[in-house]
C-alpha positions as CSV (number, residue, x, y, z in Angstrom):
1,X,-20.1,58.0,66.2
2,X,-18.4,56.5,69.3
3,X,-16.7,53.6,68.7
4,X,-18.9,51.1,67.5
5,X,-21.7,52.5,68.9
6,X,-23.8,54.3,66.1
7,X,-26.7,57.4,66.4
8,X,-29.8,55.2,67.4
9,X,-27.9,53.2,70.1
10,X,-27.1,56.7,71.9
11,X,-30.3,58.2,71.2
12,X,-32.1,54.1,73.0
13,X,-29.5,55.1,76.1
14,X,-29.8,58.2,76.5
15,X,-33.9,57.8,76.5
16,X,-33.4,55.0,79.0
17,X,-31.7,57.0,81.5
18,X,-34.1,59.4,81.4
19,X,-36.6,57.4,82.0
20,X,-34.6,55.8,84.8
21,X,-33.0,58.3,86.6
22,X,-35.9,60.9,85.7
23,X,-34.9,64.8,84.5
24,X,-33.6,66.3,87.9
25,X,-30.6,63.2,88.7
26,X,-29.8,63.2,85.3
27,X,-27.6,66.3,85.4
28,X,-26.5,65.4,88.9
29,X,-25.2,62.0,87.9
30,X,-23.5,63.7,85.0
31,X,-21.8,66.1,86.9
32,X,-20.9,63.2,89.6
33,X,-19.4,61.1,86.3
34,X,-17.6,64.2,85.4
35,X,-15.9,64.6,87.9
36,X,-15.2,60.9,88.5
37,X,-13.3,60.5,85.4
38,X,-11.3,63.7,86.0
39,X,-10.0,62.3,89.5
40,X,-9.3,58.9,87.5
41,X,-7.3,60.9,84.5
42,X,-5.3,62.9,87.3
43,X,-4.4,59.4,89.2
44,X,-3.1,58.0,86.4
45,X,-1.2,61.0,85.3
46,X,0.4,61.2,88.4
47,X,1.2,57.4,88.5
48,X,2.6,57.5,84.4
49,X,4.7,60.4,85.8
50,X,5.5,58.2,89.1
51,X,6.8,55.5,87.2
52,X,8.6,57.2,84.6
53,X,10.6,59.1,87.5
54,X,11.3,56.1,88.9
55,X,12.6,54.5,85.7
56,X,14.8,57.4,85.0
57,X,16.4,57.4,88.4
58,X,17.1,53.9,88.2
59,X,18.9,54.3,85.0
60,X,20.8,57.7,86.2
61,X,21.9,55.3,89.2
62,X,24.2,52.9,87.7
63,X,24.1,49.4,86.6
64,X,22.9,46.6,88.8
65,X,24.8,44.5,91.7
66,X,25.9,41.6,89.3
67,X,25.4,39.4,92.0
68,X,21.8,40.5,91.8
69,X,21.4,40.2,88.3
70,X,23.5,36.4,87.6
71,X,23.3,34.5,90.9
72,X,26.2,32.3,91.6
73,X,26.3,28.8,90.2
74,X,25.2,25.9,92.8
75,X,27.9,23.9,93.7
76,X,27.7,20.6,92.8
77,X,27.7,17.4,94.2
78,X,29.1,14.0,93.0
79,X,26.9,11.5,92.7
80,X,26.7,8.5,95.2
81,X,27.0,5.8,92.9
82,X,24.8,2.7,94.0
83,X,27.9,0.4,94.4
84,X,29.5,2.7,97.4
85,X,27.8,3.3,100.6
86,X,27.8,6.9,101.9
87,X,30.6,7.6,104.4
88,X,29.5,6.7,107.9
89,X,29.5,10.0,110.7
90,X,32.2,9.6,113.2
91,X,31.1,7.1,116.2
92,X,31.1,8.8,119.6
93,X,31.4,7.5,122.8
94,X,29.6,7.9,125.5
95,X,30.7,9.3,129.0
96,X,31.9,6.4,131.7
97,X,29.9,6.6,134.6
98,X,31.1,8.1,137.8
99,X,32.8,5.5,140.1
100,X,32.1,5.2,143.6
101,X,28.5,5.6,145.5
102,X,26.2,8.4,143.7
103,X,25.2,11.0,145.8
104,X,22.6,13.7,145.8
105,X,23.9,17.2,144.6
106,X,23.8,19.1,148.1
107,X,23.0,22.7,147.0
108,X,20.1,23.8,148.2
109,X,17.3,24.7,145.7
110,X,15.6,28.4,145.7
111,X,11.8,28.2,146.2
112,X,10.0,30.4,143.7
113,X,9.3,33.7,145.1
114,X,5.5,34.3,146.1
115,X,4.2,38.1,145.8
116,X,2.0,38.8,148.5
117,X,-1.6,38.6,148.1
């Protein structure tokens, strides 16, 4: 018995996919299943194996960068109470104006070069 699948169910199945797939796929799809699951098996031999190299390295390696494994504590800030006003950025002043007449600036400005057509 497989699982909790008992004589007659197998026997219904296997009936039906004869009658389905007919008597010449049936061994074709078989051997196609076959060798599905085998590739499958294989993958995830080579992946168990994978990983538990992987593992093992890691521990061989040494322990962790602490600073990895406990990140620093935030710094904290006191609280604004709602009595006191944040403290105000420094005021700037802006720059005097020139004195005297304004005059244009007198350099010359480049055209933008043109590539011949």
């Amino acid at each position: 018995m497989i699982g909790s699948l008992g004589m007659p169910e197998l026997l219904f199945i296997m009936v039906l996919a004869l009658l389905i797939f007919g008597p010449r796929k049936l061994p074709e799809i078989g051997k196609t299943m076959g060798k599905a699951m085998g590739e499958f098996r294989r993958a995830t031999r080579e992946l168990k194996r994978t990983l538990d190299t992987e593992i093992s390295a890691e521990e061989v390696s040494g322990p962790v960068n602490p600073a990895q494994v406990n990140p620093a504590p935030a710094v904290e800030t006191p609280p604004i109470s709602p009595t006191t006003s944040p403290p105000a950025p420094p005021a700037t002043q802006a720059p005097a104006p020139p004195e005297g007449p304004v005059v244009a600036d007198p350099t010359p400005t480049a055209e933008p070069s043109r590539e011949p057509e």
